[in-house]
VOBAZA-408781 format. One line per 3 residues: for each residue x, y, z of N, C-alpha, C. Coordinates in nm, 3 decimals, decimal comma, padded with zeros to 5 digits. Atoms other than C-alpha are relative to their C-alpha. Layout:
<atoms>
X:Y:Z:X:Y:Z:X:Y:Z; ...
</atoms>
This chain:
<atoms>
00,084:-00,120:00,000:00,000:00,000:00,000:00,088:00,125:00,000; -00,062:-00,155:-00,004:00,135:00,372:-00,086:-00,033:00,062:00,180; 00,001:-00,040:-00,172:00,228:00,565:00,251:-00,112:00,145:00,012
00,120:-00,120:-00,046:00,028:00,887:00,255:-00,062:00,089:-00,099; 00,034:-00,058:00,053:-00,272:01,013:00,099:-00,031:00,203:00,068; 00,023:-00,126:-00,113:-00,348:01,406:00,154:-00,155:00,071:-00,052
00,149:-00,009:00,072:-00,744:01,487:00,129:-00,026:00,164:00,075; 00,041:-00,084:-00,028:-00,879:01,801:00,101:-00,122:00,078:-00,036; 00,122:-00,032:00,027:-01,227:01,994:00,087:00,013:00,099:-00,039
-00,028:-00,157:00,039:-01,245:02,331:-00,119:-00,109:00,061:-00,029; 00,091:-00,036:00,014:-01,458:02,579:-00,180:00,015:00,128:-00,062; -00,097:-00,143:00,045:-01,346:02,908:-00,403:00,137:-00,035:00,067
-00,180:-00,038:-00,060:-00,970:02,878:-00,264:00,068:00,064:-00,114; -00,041:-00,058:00,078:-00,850:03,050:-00,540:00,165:00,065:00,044; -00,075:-00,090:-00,098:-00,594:03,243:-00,305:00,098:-00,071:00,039
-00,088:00,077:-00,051:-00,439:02,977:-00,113:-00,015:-00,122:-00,031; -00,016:00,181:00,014:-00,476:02,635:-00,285:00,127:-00,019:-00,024; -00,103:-00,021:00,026:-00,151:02,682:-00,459:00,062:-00,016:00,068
-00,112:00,010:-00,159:00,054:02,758:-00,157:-00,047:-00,156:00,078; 00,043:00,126:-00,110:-00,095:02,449:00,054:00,057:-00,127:-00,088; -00,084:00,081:00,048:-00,054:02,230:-00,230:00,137:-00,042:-00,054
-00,179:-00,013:00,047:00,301:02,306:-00,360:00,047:-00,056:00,149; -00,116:00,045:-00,126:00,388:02,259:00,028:00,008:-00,130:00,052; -00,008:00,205:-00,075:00,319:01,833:00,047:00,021:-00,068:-00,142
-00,081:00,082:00,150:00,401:01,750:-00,346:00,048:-00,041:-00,002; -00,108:00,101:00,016:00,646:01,614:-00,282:00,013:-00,141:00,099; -00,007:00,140:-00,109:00,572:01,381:00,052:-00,096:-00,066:-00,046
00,122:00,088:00,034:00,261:01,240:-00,132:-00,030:-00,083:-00,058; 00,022:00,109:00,085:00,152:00,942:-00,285:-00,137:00,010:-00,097; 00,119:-00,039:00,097:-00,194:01,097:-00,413:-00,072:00,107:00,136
00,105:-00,126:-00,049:-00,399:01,419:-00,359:-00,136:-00,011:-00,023; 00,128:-00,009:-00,022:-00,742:01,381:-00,291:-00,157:00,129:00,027; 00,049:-00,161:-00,032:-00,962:01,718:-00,341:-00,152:-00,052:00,010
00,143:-00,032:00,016:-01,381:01,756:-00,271:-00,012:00,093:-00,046; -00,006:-00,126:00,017:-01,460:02,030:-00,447:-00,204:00,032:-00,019; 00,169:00,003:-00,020:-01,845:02,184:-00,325:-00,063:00,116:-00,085
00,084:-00,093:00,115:-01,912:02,362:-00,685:00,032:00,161:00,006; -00,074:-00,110:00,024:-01,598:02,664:-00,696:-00,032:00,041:-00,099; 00,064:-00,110:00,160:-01,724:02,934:-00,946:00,114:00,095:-00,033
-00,162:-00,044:00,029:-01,319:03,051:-00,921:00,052:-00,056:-00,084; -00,139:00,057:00,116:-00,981:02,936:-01,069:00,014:-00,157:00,116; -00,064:00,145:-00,128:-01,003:02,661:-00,760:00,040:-00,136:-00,089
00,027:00,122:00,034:-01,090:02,342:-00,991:00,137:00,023:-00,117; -00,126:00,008:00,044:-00,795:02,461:-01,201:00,113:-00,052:00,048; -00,102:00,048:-00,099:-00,555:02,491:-00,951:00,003:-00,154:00,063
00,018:00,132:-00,072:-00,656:02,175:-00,814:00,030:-00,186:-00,106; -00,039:00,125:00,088:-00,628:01,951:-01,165:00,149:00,030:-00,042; -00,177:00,008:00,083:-00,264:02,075:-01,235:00,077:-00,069:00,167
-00,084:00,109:-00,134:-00,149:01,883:-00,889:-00,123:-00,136:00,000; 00,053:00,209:00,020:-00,413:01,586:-00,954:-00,147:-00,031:-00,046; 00,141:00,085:00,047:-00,713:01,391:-01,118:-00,107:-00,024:00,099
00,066:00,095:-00,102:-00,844:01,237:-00,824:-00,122:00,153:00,115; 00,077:-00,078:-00,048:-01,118:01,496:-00,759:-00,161:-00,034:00,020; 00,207:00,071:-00,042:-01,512:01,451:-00,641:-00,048:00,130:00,005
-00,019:-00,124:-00,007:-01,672:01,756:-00,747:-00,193:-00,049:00,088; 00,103:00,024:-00,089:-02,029:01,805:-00,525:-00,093:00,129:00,050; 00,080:-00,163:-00,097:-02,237:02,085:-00,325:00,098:00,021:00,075
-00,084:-00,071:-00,157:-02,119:02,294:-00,046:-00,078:00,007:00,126; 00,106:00,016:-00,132:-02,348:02,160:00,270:00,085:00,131:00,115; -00,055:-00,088:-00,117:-02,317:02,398:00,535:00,080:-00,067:00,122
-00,094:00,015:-00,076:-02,198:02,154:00,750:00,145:-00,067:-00,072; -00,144:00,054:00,083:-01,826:02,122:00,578:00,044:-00,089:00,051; -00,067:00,116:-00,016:-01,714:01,850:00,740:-00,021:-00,124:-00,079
00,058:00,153:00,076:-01,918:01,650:00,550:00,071:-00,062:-00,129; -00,084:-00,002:00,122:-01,743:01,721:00,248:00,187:00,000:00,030; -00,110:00,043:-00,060:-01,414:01,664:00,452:00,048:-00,124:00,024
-00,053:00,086:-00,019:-01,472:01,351:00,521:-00,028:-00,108:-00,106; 00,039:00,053:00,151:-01,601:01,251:00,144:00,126:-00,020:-00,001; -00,155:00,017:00,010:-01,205:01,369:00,106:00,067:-00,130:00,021
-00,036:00,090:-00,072:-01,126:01,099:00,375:-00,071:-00,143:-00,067; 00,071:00,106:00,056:-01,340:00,852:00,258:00,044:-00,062:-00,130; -00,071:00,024:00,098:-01,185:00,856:-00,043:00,140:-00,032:-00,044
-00,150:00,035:00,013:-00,821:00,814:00,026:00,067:-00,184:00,029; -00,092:00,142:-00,012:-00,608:00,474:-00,060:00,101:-00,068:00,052; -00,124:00,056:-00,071:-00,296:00,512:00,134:-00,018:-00,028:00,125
00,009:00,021:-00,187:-00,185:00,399:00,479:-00,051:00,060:00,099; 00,083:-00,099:-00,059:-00,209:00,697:00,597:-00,070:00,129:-00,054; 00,043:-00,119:00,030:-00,368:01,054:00,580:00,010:00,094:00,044
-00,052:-00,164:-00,062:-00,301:01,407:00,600:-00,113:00,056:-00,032; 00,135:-00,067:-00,006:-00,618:01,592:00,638:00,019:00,144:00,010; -00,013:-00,148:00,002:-00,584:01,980:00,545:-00,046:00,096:-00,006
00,063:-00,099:00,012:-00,754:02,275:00,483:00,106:00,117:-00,075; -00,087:-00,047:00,084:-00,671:02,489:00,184:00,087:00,150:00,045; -00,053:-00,122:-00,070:-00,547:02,761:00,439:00,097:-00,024:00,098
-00,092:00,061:-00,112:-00,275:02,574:00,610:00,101:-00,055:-00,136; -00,114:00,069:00,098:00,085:02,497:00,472:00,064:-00,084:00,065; -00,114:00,075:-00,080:00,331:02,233:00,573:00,058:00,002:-00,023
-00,163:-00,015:00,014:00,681:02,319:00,645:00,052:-00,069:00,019; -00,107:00,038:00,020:00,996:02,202:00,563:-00,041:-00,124:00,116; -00,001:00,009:-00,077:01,029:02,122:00,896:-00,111:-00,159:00,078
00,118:00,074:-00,004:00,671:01,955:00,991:-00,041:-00,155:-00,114; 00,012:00,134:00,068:00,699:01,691:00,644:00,105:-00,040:00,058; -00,090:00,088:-00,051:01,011:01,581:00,787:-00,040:-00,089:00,082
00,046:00,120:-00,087:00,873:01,485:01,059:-00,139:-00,044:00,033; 00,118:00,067:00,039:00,559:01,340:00,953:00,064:-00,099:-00,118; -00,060:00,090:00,056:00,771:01,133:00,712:00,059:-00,113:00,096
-00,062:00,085:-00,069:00,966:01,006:00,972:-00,073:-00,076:00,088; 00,114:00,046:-00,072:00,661:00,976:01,189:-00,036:-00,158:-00,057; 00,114:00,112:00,038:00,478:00,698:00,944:00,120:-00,102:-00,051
-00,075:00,143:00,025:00,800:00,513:00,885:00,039:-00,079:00,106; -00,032:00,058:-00,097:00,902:00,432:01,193:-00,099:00,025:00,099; 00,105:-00,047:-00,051:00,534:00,468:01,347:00,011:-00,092:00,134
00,021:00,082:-00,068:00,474:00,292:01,655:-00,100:-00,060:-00,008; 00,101:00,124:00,111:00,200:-00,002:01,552:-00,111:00,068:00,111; 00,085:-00,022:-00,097:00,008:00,149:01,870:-00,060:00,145:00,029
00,048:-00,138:00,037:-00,004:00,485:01,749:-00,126:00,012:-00,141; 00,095:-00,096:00,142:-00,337:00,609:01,503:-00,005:00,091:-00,071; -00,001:-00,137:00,043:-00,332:00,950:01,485:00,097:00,059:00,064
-00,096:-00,072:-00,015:-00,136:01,249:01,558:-00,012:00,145:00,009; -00,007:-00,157:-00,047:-00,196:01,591:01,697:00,113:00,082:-00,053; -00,098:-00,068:00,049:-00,042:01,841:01,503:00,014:00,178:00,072
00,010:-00,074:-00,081:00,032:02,212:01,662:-00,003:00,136:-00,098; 00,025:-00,116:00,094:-00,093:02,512:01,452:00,061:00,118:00,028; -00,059:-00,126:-00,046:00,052:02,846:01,423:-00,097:00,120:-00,106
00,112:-00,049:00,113:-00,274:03,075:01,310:00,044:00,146:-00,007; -00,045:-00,117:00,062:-00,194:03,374:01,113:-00,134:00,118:-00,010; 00,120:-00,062:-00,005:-00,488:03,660:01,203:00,104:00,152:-00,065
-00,032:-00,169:00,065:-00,434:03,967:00,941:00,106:-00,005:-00,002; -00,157:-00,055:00,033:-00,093:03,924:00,877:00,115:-00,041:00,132; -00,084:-00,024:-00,119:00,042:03,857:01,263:-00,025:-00,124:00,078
-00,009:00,139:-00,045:00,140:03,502:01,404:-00,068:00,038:00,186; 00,044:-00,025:-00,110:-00,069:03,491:01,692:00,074:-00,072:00,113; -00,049:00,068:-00,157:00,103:03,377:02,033:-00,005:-00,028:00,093
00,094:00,060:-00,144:-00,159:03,354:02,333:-00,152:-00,017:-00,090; 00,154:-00,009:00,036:-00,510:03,425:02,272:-00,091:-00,129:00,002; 00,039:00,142:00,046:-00,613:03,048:02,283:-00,011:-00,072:-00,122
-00,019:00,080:00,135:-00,498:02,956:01,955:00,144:-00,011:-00,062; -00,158:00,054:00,018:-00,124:02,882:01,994:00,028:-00,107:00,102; -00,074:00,037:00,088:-00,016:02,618:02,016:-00,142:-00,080:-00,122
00,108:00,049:00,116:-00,410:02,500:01,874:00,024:-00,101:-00,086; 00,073:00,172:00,048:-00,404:02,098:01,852:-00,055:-00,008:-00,080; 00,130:00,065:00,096:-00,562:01,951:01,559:00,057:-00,156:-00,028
-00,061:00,110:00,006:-00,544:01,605:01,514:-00,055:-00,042:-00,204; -00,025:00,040:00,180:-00,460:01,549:01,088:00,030:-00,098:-00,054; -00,019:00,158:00,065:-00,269:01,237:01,048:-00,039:-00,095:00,070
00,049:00,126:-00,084:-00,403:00,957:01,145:00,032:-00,172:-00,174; 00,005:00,075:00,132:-00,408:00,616:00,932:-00,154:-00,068:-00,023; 00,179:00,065:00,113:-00,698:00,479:00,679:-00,031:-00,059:00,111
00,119:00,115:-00,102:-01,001:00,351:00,868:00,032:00,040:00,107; -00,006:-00,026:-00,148:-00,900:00,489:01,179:-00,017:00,109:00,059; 00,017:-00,126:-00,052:-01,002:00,845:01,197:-00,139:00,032:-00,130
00,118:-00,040:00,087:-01,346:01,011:01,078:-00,066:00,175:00,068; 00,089:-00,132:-00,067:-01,534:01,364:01,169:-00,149:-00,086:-00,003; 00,135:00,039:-00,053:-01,859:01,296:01,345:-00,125:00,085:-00,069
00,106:-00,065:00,091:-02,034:01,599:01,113:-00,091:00,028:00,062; 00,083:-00,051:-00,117:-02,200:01,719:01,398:-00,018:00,123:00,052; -00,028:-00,067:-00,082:-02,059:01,989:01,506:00,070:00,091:-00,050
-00,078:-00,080:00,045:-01,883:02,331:01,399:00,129:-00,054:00,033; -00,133:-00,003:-00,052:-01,581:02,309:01,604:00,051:-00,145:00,036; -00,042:00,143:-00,044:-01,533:01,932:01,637:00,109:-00,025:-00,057
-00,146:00,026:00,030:-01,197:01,745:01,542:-00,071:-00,198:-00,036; 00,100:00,145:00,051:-01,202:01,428:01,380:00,077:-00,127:00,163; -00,002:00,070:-00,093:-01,228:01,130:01,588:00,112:-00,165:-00,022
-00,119:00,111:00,066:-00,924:00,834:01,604:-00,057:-00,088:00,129; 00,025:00,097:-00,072:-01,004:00,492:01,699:00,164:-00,068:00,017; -00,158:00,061:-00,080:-00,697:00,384:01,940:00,115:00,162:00,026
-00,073:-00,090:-00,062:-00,400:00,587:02,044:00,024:00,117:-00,095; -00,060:-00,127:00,075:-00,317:00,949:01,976:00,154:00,074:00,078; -00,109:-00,043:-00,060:00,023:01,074:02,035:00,046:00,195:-00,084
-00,032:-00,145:00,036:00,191:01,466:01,938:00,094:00,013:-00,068; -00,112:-00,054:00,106:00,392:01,603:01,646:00,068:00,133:00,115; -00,028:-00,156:-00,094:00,615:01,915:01,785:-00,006:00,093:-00,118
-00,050:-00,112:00,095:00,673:02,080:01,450:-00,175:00,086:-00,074; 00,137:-00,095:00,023:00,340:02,319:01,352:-00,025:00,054:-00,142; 00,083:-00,050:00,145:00,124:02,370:01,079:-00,029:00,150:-00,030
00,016:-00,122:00,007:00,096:02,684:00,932:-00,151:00,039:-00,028; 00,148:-00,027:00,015:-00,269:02,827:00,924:-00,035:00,141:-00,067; 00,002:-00,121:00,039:-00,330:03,132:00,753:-00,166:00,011:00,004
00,130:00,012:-00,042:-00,691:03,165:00,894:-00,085:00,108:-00,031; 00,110:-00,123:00,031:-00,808:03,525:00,836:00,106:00,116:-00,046; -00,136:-00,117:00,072:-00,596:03,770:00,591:-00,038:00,071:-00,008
00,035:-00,102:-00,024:-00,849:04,025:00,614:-00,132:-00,033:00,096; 00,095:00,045:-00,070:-01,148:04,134:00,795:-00,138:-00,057:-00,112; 00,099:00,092:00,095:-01,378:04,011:00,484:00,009:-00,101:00,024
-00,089:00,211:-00,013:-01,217:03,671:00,521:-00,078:-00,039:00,100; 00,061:00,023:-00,110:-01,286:03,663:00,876:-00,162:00,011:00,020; 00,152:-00,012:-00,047:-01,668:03,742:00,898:-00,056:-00,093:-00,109
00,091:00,052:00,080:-01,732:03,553:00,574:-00,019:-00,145:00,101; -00,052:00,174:-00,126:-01,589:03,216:00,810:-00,075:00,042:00,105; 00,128:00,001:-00,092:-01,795:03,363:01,081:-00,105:-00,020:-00,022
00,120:-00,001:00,101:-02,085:03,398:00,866:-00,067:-00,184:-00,009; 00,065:00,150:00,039:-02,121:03,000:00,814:00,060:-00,050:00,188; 00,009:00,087:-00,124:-01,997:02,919:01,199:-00,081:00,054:00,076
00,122:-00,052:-00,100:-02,279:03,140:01,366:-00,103:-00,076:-00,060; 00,131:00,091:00,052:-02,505:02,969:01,106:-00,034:-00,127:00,058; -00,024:00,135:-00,040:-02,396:02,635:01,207:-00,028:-00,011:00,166
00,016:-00,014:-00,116:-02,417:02,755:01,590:-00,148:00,035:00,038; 00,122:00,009:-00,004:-02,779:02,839:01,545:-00,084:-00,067:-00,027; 00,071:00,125:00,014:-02,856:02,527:01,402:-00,030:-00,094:00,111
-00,009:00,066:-00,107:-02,729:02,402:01,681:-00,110:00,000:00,120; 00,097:-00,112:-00,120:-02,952:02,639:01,940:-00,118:-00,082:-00,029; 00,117:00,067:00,061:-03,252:02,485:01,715:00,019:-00,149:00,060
00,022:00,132:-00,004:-03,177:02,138:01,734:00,005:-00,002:00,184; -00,037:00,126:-00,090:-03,096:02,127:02,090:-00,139:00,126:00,073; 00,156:-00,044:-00,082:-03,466:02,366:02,138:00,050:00,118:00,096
-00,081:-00,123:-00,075:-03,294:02,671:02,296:-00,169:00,083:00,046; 00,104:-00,034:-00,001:-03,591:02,819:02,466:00,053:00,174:-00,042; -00,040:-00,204:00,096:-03,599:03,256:02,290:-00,093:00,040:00,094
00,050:-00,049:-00,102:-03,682:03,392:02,637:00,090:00,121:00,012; -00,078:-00,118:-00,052:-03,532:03,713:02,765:00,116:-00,010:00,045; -00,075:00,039:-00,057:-03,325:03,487:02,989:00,065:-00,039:-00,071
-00,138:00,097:00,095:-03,144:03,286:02,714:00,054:00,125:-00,102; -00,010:-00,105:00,083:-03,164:03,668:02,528:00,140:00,060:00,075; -00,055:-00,038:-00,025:-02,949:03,790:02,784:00,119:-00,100:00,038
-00,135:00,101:-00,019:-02,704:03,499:02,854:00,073:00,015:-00,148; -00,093:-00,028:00,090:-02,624:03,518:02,493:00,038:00,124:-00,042; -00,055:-00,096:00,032:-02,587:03,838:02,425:00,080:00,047:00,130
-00,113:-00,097:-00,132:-02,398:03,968:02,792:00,076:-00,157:00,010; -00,092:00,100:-00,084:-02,297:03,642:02,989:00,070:-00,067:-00,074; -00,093:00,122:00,100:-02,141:03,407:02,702:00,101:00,118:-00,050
-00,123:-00,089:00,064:-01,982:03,727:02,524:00,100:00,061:00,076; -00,081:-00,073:-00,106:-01,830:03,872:02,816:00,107:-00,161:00,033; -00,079:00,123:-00,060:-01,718:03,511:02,943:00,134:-00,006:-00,109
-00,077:00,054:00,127:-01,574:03,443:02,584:00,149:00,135:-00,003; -00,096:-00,122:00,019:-01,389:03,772:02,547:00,089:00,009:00,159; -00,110:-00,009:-00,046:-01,210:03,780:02,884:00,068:-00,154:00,010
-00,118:00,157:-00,002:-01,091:03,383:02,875:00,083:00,008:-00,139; -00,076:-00,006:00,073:-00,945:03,469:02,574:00,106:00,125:-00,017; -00,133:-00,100:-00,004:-00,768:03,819:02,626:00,021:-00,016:00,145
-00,034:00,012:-00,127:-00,739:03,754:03,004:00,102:-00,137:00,017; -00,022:00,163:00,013:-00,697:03,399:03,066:00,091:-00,045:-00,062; -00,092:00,056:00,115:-00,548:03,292:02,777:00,140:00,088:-00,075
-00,114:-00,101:00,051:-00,316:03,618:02,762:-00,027:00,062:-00,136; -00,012:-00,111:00,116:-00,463:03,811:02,453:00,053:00,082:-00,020; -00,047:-00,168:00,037:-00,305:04,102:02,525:00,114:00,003:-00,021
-00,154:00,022:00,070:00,035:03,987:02,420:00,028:00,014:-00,161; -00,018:-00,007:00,179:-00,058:03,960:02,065:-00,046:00,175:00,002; 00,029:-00,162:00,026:-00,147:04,352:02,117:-00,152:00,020:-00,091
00,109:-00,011:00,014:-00,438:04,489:01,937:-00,042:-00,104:-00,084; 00,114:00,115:00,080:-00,496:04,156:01,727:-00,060:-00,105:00,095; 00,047:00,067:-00,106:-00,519:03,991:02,034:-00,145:00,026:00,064
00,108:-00,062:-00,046:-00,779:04,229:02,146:-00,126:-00,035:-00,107; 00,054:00,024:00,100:-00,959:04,197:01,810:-00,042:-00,123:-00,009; 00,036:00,129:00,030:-00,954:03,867:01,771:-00,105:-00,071:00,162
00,073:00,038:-00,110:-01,125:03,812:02,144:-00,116:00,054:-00,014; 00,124:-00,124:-00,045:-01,380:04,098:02,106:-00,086:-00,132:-00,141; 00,016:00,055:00,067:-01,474:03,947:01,771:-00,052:-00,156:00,023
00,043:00,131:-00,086:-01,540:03,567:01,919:-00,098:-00,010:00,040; 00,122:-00,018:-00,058:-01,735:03,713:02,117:-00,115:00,032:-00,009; 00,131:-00,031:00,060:-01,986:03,849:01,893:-00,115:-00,124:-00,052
00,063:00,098:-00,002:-02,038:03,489:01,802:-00,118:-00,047:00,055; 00,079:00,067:-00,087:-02,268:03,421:02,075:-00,144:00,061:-00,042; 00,141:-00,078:00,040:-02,513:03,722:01,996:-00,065:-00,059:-00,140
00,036:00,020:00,174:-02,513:03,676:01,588:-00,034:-00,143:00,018; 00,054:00,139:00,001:-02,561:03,266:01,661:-00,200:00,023:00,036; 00,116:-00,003:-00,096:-02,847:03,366:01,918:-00,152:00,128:-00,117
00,104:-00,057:00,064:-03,018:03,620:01,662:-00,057:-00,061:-00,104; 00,054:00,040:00,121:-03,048:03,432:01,340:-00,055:-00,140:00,073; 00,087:00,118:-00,039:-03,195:03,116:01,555:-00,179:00,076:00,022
00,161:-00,061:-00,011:-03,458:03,355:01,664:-00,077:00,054:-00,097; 00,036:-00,066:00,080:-03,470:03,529:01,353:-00,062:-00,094:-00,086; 00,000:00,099:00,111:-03,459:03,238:01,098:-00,058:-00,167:-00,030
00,045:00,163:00,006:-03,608:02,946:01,281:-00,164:-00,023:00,065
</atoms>
């Protein structure tokens, strides 16, 4: 069996497919793209590094089309990406070295992100060093498609990479609210399904008590204020989450 496929879900990337894919070309045995009906240059970019594409919708919940990716890959193992993340030098090394000399008792593999907000490597805020678990091998890791913020799930042991993925998560503030835009959606689905009663009381928990909570565990707590005003930004911002989830459930459902 070939050692590692690398599957990925797209959607317009126009911007950063390029960069992501040029950065594992060379550790790969086959590239695996979903693509959920790009009206860009994406499906270009995406057939000059490989064939092996599944083109489809764009469900709101993306994982789904993440783990089509997964579902679809032939090698041992898998590198699970997002077209806004690169892997360095550094990081294929040792994810090469990782799956050759794997331990038979290891599945997956927590990798340690380094997310890029507007231009400026963030360094507290609760999203350094920001775990994700990516490689894992065939059949042994899946997303549950449940959940905005979930991580996929590995049957048997997970152990830790040290070397960090690069994330380039929000390069402006368009960027950022459009990606908010579908995780408040997804957070009000949530509100719905789990019957959120739209009382005054749940009016004011989400709009004061959750946003306030959210915004100082992340510039307090978690040291935001080291990254300086993106730190601040990026907490205040979070925190709007709670309201914008809590209005379009009431608004829209």
């Amino acid at each position: 069996m070939k050692k590692i496929s690398i599957a990925l879900s797209v959607y317009n990337e126009e911007r950063c497919l390029q960069q992501c894919l040029d950065s594992v070309k060379e550790m790969t045995d086959e590239i695996v793209i979903v693509d959920g009906g790009s009206t860009d240059k994406t499906l270009e970019i995406a057939r000059s590094f490989t064939s092996n594409i599944i083109q489809t919708d764009n469900p709101p919940m993306f994982h789904i089309n993440k783990q089509k990716a997964i579902s679809a890959c032939t090698c041992e193992w898998i590198l699970q990406l997002d077209a806004d993340e690169v892997v360095t030098q550094a990081l294929k090394a040792e994810i090469v070295k990782k799956i050759s000399n794997s331990d038979q008792s290891v599945n997956g593999y927590n990798i340690p992100r380094r997310n890029i907000f507007w231009g400026h490597e963030m360094k507290k805020t609760g999203v350094y060093p920001d775990y994700v678990i990516r490689l894992f091998k065939n059949g042994k890791g899946s997303f549950p498609c449940k959940s905005v913020h979930e991580q996929i799930l590995i049957d048997g042991q997970v152990d830790y990479l040290k070397e960090p993925l690069i994330h380039h998560s929000y390069q402006t503030f368009k960027d950022y609210w459009k990606k908010a835009n579908a995780y408040t959606s997804l957070a009000a689905q949530d509100l719905k399904e789990k019957k959120v009663k739209k009382t005054v009381v749940s009016a004011f928990f989400h709009g004061v008590v959750y946003p306030t909570k959210t915004f100082l565990t992340l510039y307090i707590r978690n040291q935001g204020f080291v990254d300086g005003i993106y730190g601040f930004l990026f907490s205040f911002f979070s925190s709007l989450h709670h309201p914008i989830a809590f209005w379009k459930y009431c608004r829209f459902s």
